[in-house]
C-alpha positions in Angstrom: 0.0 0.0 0.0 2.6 2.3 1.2 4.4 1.6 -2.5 1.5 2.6 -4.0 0.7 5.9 -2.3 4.6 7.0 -3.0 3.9 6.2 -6.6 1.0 8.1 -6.7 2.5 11.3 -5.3 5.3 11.2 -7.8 3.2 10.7 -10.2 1.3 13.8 -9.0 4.0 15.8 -8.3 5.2 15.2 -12.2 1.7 15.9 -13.6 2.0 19.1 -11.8 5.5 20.4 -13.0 4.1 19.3 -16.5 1.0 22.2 -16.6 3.7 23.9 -15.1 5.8 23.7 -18.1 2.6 24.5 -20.1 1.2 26.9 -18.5 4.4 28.7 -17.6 5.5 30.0 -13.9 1.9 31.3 -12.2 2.6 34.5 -10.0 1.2 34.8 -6.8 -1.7 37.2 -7.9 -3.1 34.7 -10.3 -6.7 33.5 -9.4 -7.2 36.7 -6.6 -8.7 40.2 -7.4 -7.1 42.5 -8.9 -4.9 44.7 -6.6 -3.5 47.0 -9.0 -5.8 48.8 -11.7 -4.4 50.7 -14.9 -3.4 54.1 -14.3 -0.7 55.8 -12.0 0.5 54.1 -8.9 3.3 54.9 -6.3 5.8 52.7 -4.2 8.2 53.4 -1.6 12.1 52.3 -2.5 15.0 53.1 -0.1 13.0 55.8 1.4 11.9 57.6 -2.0 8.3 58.0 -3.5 9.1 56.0 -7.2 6.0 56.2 -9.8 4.9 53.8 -12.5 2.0 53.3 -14.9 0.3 50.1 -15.6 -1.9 49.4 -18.1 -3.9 46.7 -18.3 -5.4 44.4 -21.5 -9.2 45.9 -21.2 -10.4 42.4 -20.7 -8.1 41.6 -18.2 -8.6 37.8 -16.6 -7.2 37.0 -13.0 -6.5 33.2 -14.5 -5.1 34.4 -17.0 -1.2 34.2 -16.9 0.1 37.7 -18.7 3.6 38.6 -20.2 5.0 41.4 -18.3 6.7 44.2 -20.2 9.0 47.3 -18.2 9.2 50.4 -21.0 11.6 52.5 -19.7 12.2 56.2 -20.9 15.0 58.2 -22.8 17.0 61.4 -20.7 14.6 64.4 -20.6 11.5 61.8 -21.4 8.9 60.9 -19.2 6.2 57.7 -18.2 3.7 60.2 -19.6 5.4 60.8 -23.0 5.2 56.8 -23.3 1.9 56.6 -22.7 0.7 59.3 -24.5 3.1 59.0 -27.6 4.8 61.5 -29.5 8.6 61.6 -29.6 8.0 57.6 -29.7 4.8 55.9 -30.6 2.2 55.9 -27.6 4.4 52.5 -25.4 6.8 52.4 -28.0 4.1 50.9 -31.4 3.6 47.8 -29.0 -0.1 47.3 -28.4 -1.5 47.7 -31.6 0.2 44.4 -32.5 -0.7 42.6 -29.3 -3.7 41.1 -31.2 -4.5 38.4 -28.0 -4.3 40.8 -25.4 -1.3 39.1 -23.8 0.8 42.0 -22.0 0.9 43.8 -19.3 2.5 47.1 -19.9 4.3 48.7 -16.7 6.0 52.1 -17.9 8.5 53.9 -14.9 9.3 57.2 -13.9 12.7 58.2 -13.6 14.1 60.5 -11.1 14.7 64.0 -11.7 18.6 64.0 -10.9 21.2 66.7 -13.1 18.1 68.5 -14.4 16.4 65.9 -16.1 14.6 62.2 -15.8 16.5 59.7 -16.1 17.8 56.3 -15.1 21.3 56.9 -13.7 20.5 53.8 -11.4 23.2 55.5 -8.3 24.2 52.4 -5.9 21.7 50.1 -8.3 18.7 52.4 -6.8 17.1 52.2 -10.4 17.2 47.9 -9.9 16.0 48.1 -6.4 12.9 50.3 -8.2 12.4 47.7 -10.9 12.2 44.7 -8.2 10.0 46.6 -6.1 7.7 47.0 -8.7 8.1 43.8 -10.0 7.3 42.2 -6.4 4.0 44.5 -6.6 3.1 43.6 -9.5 3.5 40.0 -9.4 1.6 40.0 -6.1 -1.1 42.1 -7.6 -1.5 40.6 -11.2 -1.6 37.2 -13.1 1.8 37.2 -14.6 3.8 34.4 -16.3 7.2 34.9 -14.2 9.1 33.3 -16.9 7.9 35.6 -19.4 9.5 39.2 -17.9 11.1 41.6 -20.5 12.3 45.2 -20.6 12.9 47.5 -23.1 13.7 51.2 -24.2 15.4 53.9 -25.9 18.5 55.9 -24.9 18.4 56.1 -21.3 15.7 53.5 -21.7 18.1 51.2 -23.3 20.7 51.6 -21.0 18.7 50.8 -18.1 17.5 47.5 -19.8 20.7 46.6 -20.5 21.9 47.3 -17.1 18.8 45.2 -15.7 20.3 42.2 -18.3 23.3 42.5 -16.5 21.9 42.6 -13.2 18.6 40.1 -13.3 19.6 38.1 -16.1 17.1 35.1 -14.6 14.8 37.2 -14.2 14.4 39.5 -17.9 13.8 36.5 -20.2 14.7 39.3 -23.3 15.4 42.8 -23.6 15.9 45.3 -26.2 18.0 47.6 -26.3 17.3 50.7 -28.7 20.1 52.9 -29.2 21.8 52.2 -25.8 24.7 52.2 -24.3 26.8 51.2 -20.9 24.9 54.6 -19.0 23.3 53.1 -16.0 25.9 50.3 -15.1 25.9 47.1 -15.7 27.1 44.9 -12.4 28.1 41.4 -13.2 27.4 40.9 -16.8 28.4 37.7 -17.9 25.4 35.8 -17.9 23.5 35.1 -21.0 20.1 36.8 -21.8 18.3 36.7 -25.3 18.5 40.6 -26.5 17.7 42.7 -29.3 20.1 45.9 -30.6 19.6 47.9 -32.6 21.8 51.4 -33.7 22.1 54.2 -36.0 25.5 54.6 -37.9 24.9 58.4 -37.7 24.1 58.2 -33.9 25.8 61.6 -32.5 23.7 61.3 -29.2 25.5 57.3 -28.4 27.9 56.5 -31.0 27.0 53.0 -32.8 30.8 51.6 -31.0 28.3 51.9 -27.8 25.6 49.6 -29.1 28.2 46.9 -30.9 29.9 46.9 -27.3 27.1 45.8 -25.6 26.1 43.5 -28.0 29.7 41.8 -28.8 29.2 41.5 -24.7 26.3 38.9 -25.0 27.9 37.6 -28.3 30.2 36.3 -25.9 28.4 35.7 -22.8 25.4 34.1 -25.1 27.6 31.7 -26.9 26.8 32.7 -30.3 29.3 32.7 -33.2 31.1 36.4 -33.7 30.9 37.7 -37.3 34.0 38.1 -39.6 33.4 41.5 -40.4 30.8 44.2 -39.5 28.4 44.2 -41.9 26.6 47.2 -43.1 22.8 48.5 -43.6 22.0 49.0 -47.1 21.5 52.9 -47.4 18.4 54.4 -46.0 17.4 51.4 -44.6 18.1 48.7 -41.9 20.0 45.1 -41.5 18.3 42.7 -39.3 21.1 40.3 -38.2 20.4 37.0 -36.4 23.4 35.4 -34.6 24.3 32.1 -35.7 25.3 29.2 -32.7 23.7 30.8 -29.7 23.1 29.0 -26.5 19.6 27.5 -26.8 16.8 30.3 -25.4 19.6 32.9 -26.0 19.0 34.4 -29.4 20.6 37.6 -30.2 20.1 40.3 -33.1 22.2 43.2 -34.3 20.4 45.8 -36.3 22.1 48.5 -37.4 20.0 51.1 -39.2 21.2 54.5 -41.7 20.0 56.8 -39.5 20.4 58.7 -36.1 19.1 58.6 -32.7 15.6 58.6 -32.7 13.4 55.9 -30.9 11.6 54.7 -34.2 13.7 55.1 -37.4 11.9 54.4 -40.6 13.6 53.0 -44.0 13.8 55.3 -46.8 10.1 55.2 -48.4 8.5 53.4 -45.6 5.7 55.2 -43.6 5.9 53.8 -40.5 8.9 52.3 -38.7 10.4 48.7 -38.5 11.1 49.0 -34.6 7.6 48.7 -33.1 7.2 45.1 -35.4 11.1 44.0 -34.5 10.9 44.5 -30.6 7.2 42.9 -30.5 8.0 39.4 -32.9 11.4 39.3 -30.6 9.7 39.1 -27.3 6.7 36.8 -29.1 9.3 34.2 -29.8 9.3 33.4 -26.2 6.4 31.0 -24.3 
């Protein structure tokens, strides 16, 4: 008898990590009320009022297990300007292509330090923010915990790519939009799957920033370096997929003929390539 209950338990406990697998890593807000509603919110992080927006799919389902995106801002930007578009499309051209109402959008503020907003992430206060809200969230919302990303422009960028280097099991992709090493990057040698991209005529962050960080996770992903650095055709963009990359790791390089501007557009084309680039990289994942 006693053989047969321990049989049964392992057979229960692997049933369970198999939904598991499935159904991906439940936070703990799945199946409770909602404690967190779209709009402006406000946490507490080593003893400073930090602000954030959330925005929720309008059919939002507490079973329901959510991908979890952190939009991050560029220097003299604001959560506001994300939201309500403008310099970059309204949360960087994500939604519209969200067609099954599968993210949960969380858009920080950055703090006011040198005269302007910004991530400058002094003794990693800008990762202590992005855990806080993280925790809240997750406690407050139906969240798949394996399916966290962050992304940005400028500043933006450089504060994903320092929360790559800091929480690389927890960001399961990033991308990194004209970035560069500007809010740290502590540790760093872990592998995370990450999208680049950088103008040639970038006088804001010079392109040598963006091919830094990316021949970074090259290395640190275990993909294949190129022989030479290939070029954009003029006017437009090169999407470049590393070969040989750790499985889950992907990385891609694009390099674009343009400068620093959160949604360059080919020569021709009427809307950008970055809105449809960032969202089919972070889709990949499930």
């Amino acid at each position: 008898m006693q053989a047969k209950m321990n049989c049964l338990a392992i057979a229960v406990i692997l049933l369970l990590s198999a939904v598991d697998c499935v159904l991906g890593l439940a936070s703990p807000g799945c199946g409770k009320a909602a404690t967190l509603a779209s709009g402006n919110h406000t946490i507490t992080v080593n003893g400073k009022p930090r602000a954030f927006v959330v925005r929720l799919p309008e059919d939002y389902n507490l079973s329901k297990q959510y991908r979890l995106i952190f939009e991050f801002h560029w220097a003299h930007g604001s959560a506001g300007q994300i939201v309500n578009g403008g310099y970059a499309p309204s949360y960087y051209g994500l939604p519209p292509l969200d067609k099954n109402n599968s993210v949960i959008y969380i858009v920080p503020e950055g703090l006011d330090e040198g005269g302007y907003q910004g991530w400058a992430n002094k003794n990693g206060q800008d990762v202590d923010f992005t855990d806080a809200m993280l925790n809240t969230v997750q406690n407050g919302l139906c969240i798949d915990k394996n399916l966290v990303f962050s992304m940005g422009h400028s500043y933006g960028a450089g504060m994903s790519y320092a929360l790559a280097c800091a929480r690389p099991n927890v960001f399961r992709a990033v991308a990194i939009n004209s970035g560069a090493l500007i809010s740290g990057c502590s540790s760093g040698t872990s592998p995370v799957a990450m999208y680049i991209q950088h103008g040639l005529g970038d006088t804001t962050l010079p392109i040598s920033a963006g091919r830094a960080i990316r021949d970074q996770f090259v290395k640190n992903n275990g993909c294949a370096p190129l022989p030479t650095e290939l070029q954009p055709p003029k006017g437009g963009h090169l999407d470049i997929v590393y070969q040989g990359c750790a499985a889950n790791y992907p990385l891609i390089w694009v390099p674009y003929d343009g400068g620093h501007v959160p949604a360059p557009k080919d020569a021709g084309a009427s809307i950008s390539f970055t809105p449809g680039n960032n969202w089919d990289f972070f889709l990949q994942f499930s």
